[in-house]
C-alpha positions in Angstrom: -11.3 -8.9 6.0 -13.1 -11.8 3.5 -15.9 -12.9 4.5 -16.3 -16.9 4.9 -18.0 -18.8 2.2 -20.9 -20.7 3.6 -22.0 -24.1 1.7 -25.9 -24.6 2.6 -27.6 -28.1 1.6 -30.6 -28.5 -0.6 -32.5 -25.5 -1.5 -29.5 -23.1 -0.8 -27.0 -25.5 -2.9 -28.9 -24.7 -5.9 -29.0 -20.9 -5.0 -24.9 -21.2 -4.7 -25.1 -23.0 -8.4 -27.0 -19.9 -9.3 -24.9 -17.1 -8.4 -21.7 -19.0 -9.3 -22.7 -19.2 -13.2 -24.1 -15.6 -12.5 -20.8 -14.6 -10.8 -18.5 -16.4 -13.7 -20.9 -14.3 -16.5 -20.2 -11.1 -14.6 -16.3 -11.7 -14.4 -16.4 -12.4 -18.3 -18.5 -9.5 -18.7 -15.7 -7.5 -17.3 -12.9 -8.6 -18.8 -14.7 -8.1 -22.3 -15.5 -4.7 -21.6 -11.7 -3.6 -21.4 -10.1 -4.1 -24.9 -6.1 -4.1 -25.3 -6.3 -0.4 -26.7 -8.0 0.5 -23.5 -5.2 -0.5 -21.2 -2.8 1.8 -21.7 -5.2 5.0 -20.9 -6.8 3.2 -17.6 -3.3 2.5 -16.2 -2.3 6.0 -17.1 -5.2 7.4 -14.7 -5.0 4.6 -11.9 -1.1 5.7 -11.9 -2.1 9.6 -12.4 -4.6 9.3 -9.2 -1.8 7.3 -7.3 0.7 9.4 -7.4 -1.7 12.5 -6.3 -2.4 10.4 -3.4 1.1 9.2 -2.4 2.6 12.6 -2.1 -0.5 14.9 -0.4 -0.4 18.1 1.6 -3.8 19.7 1.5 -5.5 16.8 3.3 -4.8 14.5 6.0 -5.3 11.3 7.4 -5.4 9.8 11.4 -4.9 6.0 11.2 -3.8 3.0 13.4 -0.9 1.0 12.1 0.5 -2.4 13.4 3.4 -2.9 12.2 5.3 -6.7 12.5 8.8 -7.6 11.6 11.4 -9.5 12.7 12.2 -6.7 15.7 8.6 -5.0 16.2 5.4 -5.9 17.0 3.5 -2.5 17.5 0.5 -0.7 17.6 0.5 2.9 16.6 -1.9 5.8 16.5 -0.6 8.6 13.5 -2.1 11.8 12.5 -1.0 14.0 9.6 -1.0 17.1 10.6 0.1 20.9 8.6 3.1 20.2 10.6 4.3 16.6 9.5 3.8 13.5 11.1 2.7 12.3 14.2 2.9 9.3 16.0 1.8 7.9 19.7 2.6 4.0 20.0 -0.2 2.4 21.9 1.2 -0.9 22.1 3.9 -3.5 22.3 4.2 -7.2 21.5 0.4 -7.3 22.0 0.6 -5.7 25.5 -0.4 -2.4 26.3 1.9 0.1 27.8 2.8 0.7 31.4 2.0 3.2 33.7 5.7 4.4 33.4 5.9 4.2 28.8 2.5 5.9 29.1 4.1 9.1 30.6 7.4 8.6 28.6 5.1 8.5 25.6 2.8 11.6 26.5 6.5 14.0 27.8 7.9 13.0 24.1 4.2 14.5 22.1 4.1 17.7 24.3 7.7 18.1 23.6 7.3 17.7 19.3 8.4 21.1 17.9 7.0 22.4 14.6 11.0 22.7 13.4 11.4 19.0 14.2 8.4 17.9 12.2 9.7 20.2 9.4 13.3 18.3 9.3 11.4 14.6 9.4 9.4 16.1 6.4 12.3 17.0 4.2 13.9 14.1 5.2 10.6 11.9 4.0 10.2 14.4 0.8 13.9 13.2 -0.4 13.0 9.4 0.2 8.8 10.4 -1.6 10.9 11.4 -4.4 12.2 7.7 -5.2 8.8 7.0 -4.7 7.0 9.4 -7.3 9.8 8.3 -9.4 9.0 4.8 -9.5 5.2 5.1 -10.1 5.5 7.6 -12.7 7.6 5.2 -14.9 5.6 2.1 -14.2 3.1 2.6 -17.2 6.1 2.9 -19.5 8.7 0.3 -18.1 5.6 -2.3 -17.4 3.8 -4.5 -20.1 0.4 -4.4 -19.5 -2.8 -7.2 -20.9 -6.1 -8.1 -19.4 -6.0 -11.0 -17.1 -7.9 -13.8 -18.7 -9.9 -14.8 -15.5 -10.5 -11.3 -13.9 -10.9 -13.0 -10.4 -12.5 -10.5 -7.7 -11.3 -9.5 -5.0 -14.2 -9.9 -2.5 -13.2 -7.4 0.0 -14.3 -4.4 -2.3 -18.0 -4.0 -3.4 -17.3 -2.5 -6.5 -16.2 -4.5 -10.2 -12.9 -4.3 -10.7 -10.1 -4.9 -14.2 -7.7 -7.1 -13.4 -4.1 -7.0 -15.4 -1.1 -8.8 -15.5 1.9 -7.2 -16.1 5.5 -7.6 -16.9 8.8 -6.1 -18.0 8.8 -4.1 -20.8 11.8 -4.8 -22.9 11.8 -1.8 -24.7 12.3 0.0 -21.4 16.0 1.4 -20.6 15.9 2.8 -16.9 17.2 6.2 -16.6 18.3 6.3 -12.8 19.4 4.5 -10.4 16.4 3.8 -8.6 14.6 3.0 -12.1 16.4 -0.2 -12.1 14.5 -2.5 -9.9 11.8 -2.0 -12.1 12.9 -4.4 -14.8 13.1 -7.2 -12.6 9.5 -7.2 -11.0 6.4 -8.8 -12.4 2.7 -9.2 -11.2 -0.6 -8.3 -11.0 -2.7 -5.3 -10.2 -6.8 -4.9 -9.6 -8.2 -1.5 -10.5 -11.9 -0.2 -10.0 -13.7 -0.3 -13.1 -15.6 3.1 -11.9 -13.2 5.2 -10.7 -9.5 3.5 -12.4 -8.6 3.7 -8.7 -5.7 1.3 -7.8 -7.0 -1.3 -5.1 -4.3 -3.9 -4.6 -1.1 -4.8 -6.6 0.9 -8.0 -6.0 5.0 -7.8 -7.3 7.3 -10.8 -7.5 11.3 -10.1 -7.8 12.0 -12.2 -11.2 15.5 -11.6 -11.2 18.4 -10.1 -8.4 18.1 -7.0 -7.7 21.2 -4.9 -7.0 20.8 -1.5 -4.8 24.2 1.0 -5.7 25.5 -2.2 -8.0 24.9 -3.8 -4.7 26.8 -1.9 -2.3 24.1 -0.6 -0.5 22.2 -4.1 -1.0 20.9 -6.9 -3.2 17.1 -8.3 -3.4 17.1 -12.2 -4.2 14.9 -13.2 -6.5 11.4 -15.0 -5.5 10.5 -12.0 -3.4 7.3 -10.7 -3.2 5.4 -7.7 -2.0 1.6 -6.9 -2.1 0.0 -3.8 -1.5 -4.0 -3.5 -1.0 -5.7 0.0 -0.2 -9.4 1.6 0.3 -11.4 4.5 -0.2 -10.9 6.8 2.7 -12.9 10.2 2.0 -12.5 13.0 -0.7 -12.3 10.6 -3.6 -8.8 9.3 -2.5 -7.2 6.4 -1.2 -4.9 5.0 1.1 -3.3 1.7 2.1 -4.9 -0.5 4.6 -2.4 -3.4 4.2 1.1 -3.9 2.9 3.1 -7.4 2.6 7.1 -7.2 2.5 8.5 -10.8 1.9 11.9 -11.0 0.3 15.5 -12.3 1.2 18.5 -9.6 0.7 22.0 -9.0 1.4 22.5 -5.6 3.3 25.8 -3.7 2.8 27.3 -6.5 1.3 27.5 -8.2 4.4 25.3 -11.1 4.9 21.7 -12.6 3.4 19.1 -12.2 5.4 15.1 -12.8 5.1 13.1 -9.9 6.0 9.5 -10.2 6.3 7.0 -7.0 7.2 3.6 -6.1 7.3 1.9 -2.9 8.0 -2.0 -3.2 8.6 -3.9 0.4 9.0 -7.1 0.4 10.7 -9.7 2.8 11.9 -8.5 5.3 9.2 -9.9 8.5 9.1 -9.9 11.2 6.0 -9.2 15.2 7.5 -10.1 17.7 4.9 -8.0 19.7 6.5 -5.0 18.9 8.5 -4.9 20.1 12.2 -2.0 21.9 13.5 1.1 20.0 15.6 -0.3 21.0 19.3 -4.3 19.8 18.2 -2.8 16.7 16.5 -1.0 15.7 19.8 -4.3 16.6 22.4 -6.2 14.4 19.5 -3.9 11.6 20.3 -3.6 12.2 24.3 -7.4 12.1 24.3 -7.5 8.8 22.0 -8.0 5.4 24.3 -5.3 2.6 23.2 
């Protein structure tokens, strides 16, 4: 995704020199432009545009996913249809599949029903919910000021406003699932023009207890970093998402859990096909 940095003698050194002191103006020019009064109102819309994003139905998107964790190592093809969600795994471990998971794969798509789609949506609306919860209290549980070196991310073309941000003490959670949020920190890159999130990076500052930590606990010195694009429409979706943390699951033992989930070849629909168009979409699509 970055592209390398090349180092060129003579002639081109002094043209590197050049766009350096050019580069470090333009970073300073930034972060001068957003004043601590204006922070409150651009993380307001970045958060406003994010959550009309996370939880859409009018529009859809067909991606490829490869996910990696400590069981998986797959490639998957996914297309939001009207219908809900659906999914044709291309790969495994790096290896294509056979003849035999090719036909297993193709019998389980024909065979989707619209009612089964439907139950995997309300199932995914009632975890969304946590979601939407979550982002929609950030701005007020979350300390935000302007990060004094507004590093760039290269990957995106566009300037971006860089902030740090932490705990707000002032904050008392009001649900359950409000409570993780006073034990994260980090930093977040937004797009100067349109106050779209690009890429947020969390660290777990303190422990943090699931159900008082029945249901589990999230050691401290985690991380997890979330980077997404422009995809069509004038909204966004991820590309790349970093789970690295250490937790104890149902009070039974500590265990590291690492995940990453990289979407490629993304796609925006303006409007969503129906189940039996999503699945000949996919049938038709080469691995």
């Amino acid at each position: 995704m970055r592209l390398p940095f090349l180092l060129i003698p003579a002639a081109g050194a002094l043209a590197v020199l050049s766009l350096s002191f050019a580069h470090a103006a333009y970073h300073a020019t930034v972060a001068d432009s957003v004043t601590p009064d204006a922070v409150p109102a651009l993380v307001a819309e970045a958060v406003k545009y994010q959550m009309e994003d996370f939880h859409h139905t009018s529009w859809g998107l067909r991606y490829r996913v490869h996910r990696v964790d400590s069981k998986d190592d797959s490639v998957r093809e996914l297309i939001e249809s009207a219908d809900g969600n659906v999914a044709r795994t291309l790969s495994h471990h790096g290896r294509p599949l056979s003849d035999e998971e090719t036909a297993a794969e193709e019998k389980r798509l024909r065979a989707l029903s619209a009612t089964e789609l439907s139950r995997r949506r309300r199932s995914a609306d009632s975890s969304d919910k946590y979601g939407l919860e979550l982002i929609g209290a950030f701005p007020h549980a979350m300390l935000f000021t302007v990060a004094p070196s507004q590093t760039q991310l290269p990957q995106f073309s566009r300037p971006q406003v860089v902030l740090n941000f932490s705990p707000n003490p002032q904050y008392h959670p009001q649900t359950t699932a409000q409570e993780v949020l006073p034990g994260i920190a980090g930093r977040m890159w937004i797009d100067a023009e349109t106050h779209h999130l690009l890429r947020i990076e969390l660290n777990v500052t303190k422990n943090l207890n699931l159900m008082f930590g029945i249901l589990a606990r999230v050691y401290q010195g985690g991380t997890l970093t979330y980077e997404q694009q422009a995809i069509g429409g004038g909204h966004y979706a991820y590309r790349n998402i970093d789970i690295n943390v250490k937790l104890r699951e149902l009070m039974v033992k500590v265990v590291p859990y690492h995940e990453t989930l990289t979407a490629t070849d993304i796609t925006y629909l303006p409007t969503p096909p129906r189940l039996k168009e999503a699945v000949e979409m996919l049938l038709s699509s080469k691995p």
